[in-house]
C-alpha positions as CSV (number, residue, x, y, z in Angstrom):
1,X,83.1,202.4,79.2
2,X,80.3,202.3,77.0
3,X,80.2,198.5,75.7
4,X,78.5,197.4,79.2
5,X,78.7,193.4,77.9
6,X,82.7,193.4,78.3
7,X,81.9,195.4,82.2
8,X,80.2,192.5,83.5
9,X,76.8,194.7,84.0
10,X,74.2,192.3,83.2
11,X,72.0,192.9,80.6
12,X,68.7,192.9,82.7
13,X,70.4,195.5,85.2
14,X,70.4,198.0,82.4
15,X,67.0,197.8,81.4
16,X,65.8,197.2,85.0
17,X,63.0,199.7,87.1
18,X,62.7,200.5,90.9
19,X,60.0,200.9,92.0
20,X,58.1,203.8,93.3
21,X,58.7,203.3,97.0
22,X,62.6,202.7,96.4
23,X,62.5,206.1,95.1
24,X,60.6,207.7,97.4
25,X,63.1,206.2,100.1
26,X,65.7,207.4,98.2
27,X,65.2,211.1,98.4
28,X,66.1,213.1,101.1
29,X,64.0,214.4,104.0
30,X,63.3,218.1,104.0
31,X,64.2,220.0,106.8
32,X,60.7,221.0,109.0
33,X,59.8,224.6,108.6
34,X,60.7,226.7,111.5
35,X,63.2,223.9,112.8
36,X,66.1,225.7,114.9
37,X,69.2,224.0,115.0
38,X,70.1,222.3,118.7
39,X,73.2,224.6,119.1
40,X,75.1,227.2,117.7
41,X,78.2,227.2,116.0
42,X,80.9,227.9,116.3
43,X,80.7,226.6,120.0
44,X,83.2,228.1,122.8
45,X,85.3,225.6,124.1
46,X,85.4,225.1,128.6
47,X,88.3,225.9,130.1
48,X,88.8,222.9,131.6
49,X,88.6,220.9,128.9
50,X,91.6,223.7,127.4
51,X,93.0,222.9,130.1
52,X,93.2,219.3,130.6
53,X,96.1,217.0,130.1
54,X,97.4,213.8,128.8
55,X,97.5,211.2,131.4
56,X,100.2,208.3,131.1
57,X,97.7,205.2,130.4
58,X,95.1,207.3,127.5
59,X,99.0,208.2,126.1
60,X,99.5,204.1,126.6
61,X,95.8,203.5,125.1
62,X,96.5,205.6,121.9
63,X,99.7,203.9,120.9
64,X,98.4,201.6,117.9
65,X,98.7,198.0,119.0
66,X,102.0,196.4,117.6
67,X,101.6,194.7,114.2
68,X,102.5,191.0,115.6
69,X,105.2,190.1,112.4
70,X,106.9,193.2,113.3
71,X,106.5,193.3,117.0
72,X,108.2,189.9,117.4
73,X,111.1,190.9,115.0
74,X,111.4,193.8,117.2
75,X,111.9,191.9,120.2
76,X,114.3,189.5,118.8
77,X,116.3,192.4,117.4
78,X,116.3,193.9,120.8
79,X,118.0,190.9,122.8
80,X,120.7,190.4,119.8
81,X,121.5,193.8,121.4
């Protein structure tokens, strides 16, 4: 859109300035010379943690919590039955 007056950008936004420090918050910092990365990756996985299973209550805990609209529909559906 070119005509910014029907956008609802305000005239003084188009012709405004930031200032110097704005921009200089506004770039990036560089990466120190010589800095070496933390670890390495790809990263191997344990075998325990290959190995590890589900238990019942993080399977309970990961079930979204029931939308309340649809949850009490539910239930009143289920004792029609």
């Amino acid at each position: 859109m070119t005509n910014y007056a029907y956008s609802g950008v305000k005239s003084t936004a188009l012709i405004a300035q930031c200032s110097e420090r704005s921009t200089q918050l506004a770039r990036p910092k560089a990466t120190p010379i010589g800095y070496i990365d933390a670890y390495e990756l790809p990263r191997t996985v344990p075998e325990s943690a290959l190995r590890a299973r589900l238990s019942k209550r993080i399977d309970e805990l990961a079930k979204p919590r029931h939308n309340k609209d649809t949850y009490v529909q539910s239930l009143w559906e289920d004792k029609q039955k």
